[in-house]
BAGU-636333 format. One record per atom (N, C-alpha, C, O): residue in one letter; residue number from 0; atom name; x, y, z. Coordinates in steps of 0.02 Angstrom, whole numbers, plus 50000, padded with zeros to 5 digits. Each point is the difference from the previous one (the first is absolute). Layout:
BEGIN
[site 'A',NUM,'CA',[X,Y,Z]];
...
This chain:
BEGIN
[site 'X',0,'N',[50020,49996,54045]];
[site 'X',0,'CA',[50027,49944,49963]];
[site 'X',0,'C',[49971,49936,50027]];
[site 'X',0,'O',[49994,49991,50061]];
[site 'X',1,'N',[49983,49953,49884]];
[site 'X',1,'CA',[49970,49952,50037]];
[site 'X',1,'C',[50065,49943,50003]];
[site 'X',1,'O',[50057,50012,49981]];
[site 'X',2,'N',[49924,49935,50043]];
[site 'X',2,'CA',[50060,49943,50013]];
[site 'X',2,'C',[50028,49948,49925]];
[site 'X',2,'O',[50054,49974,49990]];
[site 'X',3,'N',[49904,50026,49982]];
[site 'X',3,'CA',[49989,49982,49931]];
[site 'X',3,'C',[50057,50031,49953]];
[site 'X',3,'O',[50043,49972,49965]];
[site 'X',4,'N',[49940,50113,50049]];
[site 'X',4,'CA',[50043,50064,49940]];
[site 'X',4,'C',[50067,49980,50046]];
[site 'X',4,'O',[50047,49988,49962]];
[site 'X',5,'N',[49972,50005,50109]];
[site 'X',5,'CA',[50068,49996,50029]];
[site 'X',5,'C',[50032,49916,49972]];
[site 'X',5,'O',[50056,50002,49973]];
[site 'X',6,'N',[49917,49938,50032]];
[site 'X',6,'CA',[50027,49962,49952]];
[site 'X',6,'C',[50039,50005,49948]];
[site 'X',6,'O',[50060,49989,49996]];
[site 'X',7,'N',[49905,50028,49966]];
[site 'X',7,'CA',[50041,50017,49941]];
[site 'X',7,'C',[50052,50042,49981]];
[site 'X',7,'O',[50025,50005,49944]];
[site 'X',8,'N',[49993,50034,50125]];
[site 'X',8,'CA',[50065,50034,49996]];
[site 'X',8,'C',[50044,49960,50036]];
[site 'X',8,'O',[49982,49964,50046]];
[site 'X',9,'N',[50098,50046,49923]];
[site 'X',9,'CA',[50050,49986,50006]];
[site 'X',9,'C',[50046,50027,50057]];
[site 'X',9,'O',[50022,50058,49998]];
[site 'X',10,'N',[49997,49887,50066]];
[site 'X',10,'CA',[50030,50056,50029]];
[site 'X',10,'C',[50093,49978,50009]];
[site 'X',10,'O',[50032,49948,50001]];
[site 'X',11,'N',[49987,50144,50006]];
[site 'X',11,'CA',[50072,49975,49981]];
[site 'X',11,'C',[50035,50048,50074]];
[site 'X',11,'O',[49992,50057,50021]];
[site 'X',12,'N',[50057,49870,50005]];
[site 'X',12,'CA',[50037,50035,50061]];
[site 'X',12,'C',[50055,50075,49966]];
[site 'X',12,'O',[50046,49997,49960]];
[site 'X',13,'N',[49932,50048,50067]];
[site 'X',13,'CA',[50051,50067,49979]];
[site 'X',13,'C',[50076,49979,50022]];
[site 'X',13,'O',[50050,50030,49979]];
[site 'X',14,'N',[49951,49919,50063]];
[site 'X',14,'CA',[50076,49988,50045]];
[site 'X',14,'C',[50042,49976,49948]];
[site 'X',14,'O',[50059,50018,49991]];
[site 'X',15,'N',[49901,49933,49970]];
[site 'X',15,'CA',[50060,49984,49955]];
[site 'X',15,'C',[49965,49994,49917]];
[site 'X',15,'O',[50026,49980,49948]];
[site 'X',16,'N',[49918,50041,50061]];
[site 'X',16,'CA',[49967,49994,49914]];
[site 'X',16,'C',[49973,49961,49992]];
[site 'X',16,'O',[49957,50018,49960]];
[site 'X',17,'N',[50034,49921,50054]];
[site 'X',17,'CA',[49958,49927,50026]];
[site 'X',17,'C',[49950,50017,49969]];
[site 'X',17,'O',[49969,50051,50014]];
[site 'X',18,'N',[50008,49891,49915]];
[site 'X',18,'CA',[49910,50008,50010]];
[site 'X',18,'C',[50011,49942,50054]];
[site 'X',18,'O',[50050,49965,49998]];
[site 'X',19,'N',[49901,50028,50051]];
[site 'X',19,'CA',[49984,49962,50046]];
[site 'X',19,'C',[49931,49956,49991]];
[site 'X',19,'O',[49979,49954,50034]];
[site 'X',20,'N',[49992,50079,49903]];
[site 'X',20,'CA',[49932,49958,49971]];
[site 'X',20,'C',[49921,50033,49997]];
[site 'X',20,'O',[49995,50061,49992]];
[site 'X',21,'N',[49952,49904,50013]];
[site 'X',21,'CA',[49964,50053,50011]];
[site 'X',21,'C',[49929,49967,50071]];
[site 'X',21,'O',[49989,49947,50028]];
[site 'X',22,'N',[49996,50087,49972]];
[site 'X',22,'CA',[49954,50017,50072]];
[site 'X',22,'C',[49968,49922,50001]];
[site 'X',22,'O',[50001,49982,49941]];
[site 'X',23,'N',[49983,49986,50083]];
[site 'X',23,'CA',[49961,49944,50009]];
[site 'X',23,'C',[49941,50007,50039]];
[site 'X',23,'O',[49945,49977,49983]];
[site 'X',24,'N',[50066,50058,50077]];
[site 'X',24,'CA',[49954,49994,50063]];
[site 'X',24,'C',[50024,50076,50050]];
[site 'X',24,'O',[50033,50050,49984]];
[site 'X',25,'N',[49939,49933,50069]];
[site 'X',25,'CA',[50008,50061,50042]];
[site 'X',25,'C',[49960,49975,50065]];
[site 'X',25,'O',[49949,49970,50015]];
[site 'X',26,'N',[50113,50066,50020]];
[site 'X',26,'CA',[49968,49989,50086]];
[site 'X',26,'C',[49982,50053,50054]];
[site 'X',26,'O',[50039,50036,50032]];
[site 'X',27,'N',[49889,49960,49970]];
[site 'X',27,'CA',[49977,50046,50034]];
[site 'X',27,'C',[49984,50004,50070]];
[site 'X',27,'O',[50008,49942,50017]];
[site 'X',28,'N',[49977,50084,50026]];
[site 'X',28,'CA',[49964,50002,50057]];
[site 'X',28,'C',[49912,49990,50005]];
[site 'X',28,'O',[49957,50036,49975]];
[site 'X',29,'N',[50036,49917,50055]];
[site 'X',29,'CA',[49927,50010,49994]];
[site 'X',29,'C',[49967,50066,50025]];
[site 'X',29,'O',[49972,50045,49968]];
[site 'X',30,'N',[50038,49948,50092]];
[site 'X',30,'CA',[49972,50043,50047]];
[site 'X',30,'C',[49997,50081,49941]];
[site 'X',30,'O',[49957,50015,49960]];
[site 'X',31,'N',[50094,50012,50055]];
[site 'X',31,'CA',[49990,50075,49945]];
[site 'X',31,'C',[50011,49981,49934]];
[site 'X',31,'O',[50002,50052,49967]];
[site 'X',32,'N',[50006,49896,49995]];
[site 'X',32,'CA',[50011,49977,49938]];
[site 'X',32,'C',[50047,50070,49962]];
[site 'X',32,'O',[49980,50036,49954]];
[site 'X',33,'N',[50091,49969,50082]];
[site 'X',33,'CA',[50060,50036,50005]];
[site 'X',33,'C',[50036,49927,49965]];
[site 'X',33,'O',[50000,49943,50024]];
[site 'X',34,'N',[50038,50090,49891]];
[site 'X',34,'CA',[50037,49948,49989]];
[site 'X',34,'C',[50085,49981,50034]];
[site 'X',34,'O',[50042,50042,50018]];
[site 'X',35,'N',[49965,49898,49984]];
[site 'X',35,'CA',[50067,49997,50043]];
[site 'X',35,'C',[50052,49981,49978]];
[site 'X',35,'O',[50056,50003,50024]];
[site 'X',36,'N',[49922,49969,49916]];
[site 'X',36,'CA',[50069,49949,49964]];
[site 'X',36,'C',[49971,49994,49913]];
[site 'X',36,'O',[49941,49988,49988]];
[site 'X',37,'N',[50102,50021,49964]];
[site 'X',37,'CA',[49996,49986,49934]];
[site 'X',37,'C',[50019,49895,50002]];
[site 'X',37,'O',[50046,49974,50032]];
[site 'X',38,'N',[49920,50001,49938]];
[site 'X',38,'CA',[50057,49929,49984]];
[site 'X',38,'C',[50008,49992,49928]];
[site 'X',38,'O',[49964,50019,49954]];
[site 'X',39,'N',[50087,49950,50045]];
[site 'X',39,'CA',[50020,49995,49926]];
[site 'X',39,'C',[50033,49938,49985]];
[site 'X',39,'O',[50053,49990,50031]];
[site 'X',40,'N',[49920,49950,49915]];
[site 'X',40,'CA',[50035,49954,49967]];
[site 'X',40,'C',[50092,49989,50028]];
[site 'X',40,'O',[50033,50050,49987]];
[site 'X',41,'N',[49998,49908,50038]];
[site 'X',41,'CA',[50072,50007,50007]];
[site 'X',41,'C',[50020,49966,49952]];
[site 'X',41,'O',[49956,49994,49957]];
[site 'X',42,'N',[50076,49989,50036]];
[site 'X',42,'CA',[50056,49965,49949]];
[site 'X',42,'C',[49976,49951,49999]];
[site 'X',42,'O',[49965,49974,50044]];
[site 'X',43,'N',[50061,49989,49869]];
[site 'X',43,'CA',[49970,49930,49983]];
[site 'X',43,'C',[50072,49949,50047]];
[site 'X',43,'O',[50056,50015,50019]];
[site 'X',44,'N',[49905,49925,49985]];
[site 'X',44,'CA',[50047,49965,50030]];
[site 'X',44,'C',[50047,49969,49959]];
[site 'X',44,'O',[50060,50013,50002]];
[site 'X',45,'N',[49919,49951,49965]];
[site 'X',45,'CA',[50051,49964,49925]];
[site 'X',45,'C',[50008,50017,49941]];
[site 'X',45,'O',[49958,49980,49959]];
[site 'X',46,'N',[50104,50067,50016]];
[site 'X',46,'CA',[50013,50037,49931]];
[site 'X',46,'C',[49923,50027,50002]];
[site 'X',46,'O',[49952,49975,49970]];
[site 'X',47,'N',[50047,50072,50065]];
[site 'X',47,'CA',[49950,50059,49988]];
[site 'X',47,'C',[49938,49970,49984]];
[site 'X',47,'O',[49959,50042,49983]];
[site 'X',48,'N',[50020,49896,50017]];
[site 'X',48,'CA',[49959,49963,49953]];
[site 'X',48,'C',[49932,49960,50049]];
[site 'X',48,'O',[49946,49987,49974]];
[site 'X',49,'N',[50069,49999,50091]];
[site 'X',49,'CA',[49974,49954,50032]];
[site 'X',49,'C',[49988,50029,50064]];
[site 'X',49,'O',[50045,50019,50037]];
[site 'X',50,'N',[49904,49984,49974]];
[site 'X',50,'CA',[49958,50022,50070]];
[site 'X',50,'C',[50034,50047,50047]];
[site 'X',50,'O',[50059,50014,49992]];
[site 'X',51,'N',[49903,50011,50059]];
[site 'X',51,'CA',[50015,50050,50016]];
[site 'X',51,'C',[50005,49996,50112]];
[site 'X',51,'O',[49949,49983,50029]];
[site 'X',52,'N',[50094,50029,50000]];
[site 'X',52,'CA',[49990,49965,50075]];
[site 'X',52,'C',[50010,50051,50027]];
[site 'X',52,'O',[49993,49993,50060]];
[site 'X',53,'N',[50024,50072,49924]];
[site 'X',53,'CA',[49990,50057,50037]];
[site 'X',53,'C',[49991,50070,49974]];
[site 'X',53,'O',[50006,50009,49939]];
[site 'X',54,'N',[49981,50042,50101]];
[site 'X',54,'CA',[49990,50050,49980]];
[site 'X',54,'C',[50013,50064,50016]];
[site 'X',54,'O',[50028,49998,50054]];
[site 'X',55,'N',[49966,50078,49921]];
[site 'X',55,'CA',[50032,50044,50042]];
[site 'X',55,'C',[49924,50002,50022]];
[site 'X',55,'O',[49949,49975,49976]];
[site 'X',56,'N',[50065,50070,50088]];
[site 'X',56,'CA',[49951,50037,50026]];
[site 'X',56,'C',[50021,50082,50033]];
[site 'X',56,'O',[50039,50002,50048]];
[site 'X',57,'N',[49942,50039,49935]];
[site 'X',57,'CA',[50023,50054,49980]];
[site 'X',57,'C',[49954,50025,50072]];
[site 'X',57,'O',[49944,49986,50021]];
[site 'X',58,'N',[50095,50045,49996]];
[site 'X',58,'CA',[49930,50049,50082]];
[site 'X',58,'C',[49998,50077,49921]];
[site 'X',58,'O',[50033,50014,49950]];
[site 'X',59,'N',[49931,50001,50073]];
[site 'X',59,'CA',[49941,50053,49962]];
[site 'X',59,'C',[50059,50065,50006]];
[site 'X',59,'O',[50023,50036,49956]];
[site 'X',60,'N',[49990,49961,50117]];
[site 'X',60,'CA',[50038,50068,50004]];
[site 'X',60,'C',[50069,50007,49966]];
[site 'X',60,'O',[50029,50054,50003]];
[site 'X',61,'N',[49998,49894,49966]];
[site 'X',61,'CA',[50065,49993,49935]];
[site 'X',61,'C',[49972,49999,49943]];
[site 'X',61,'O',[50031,49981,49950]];
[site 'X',62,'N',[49873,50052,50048]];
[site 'X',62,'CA',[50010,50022,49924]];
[site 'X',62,'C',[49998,50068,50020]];
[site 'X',62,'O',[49973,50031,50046]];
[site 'X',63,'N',[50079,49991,49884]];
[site 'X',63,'CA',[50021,50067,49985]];
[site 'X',63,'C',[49945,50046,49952]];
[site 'X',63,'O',[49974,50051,50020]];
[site 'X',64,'N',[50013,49918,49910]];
[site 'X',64,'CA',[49951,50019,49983]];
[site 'X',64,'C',[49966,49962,49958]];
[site 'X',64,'O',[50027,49947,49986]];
[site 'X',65,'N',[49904,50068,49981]];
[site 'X',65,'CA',[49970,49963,49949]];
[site 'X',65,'C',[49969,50037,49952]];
[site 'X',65,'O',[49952,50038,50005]];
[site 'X',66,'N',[50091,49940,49934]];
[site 'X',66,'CA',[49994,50036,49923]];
[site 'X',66,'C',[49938,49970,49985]];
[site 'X',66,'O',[49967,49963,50036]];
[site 'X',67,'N',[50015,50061,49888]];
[site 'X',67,'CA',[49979,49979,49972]];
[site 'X',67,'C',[49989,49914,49959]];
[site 'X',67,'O',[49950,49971,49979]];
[site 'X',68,'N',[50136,50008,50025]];
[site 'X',68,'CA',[50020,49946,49973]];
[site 'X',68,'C',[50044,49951,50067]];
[site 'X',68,'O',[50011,49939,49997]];
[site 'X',69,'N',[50000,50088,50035]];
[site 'X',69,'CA',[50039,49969,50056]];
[site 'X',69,'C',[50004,50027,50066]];
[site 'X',69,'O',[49987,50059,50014]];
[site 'X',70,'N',[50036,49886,50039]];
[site 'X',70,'CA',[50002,50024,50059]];
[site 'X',70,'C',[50075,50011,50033]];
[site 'X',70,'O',[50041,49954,49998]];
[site 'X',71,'N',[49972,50096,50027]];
[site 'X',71,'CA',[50075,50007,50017]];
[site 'X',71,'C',[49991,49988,50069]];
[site 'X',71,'O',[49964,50031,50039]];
[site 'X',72,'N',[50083,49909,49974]];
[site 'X',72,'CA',[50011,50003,50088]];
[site 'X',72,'C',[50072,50001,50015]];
[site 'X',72,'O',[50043,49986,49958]];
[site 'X',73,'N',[49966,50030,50096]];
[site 'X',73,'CA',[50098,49987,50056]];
[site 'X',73,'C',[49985,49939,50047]];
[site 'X',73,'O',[49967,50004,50052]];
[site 'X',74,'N',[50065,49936,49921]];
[site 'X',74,'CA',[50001,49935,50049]];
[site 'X',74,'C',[50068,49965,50005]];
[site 'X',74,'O',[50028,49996,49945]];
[site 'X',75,'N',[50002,49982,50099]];
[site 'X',75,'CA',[50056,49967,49970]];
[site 'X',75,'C',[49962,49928,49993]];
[site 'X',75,'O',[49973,49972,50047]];
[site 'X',76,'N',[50029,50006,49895]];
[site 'X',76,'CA',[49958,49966,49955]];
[site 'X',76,'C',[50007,49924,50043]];
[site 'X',76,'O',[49950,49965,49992]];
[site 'X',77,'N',[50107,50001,50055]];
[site 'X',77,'CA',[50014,49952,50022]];
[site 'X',77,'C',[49964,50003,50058]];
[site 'X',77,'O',[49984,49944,50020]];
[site 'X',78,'N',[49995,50108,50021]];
[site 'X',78,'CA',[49965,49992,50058]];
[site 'X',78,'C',[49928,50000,49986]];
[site 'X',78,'O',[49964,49985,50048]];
[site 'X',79,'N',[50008,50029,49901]];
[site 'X',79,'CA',[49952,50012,49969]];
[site 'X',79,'C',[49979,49905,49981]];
[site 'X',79,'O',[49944,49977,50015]];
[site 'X',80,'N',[50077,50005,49972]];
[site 'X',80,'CA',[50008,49929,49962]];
[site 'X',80,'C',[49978,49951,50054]];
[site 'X',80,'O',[50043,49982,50040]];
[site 'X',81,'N',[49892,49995,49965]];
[site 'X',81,'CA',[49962,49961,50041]];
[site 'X',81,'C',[49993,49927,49961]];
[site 'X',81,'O',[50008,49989,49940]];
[site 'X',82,'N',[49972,49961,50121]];
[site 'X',82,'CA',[49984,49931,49978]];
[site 'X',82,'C',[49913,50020,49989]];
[site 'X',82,'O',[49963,50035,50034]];
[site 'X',83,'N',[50028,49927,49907]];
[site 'X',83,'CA',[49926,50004,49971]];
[site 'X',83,'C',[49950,49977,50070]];
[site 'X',83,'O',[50032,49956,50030]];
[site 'X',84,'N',[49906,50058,50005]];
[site 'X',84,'CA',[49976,49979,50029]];
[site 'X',84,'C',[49961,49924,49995]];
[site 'X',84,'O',[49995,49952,50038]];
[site 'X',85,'N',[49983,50064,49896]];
[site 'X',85,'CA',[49971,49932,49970]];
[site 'X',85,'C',[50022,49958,49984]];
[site 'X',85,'O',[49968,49951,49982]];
[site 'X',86,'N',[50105,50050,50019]];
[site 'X',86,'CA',[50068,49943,49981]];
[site 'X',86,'C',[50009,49977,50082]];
[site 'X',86,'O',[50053,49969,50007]];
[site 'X',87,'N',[49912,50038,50052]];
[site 'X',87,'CA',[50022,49965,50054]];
[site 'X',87,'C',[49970,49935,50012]];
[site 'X',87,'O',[50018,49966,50048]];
């Protein structure tokens, strides 16, 4: 699967049914280029409508699986929930 085809899937926490959004980026290791973390869009800041200041970041090993159409992970979605790096 290339990084491109994982974009475009949707991933949804199994914990509570959550779409949580879809793939944006990904964090790897250089050294063995072993992926380490999914990131994903967080929540809009104003009525769903206006910019965006953080994000989940998912470690690799809370995904469960990856369909065809979506990605299933187990996160409790609040610890997951990072300040944007580029918003510092």
């Amino acid at each position: 699967m290339r990084i491109c085809e994982l974009r475009e899937k949707e991933v949804i926490n199994i914990c509570d049914g959550e779409k949580l959004g879809n793939v944006c980026d990904i964090e790897f290791e250089e050294r063995t280029g072993k992926i380490i973390a999914l990131i994903i869009p967080g929540p809009c800041k104003i009525l769903g409508i206006i910019g965006r200041d953080q994000e989940y970041i998912i470690p690799y090993e809370c995904v469960q699986r990856i369909g065809a159409d979506v990605v299933l992970v187990e996160v409790e979605r609040d610890k997951c929930l990072k300040k944007c790096k580029w918003d510092n």
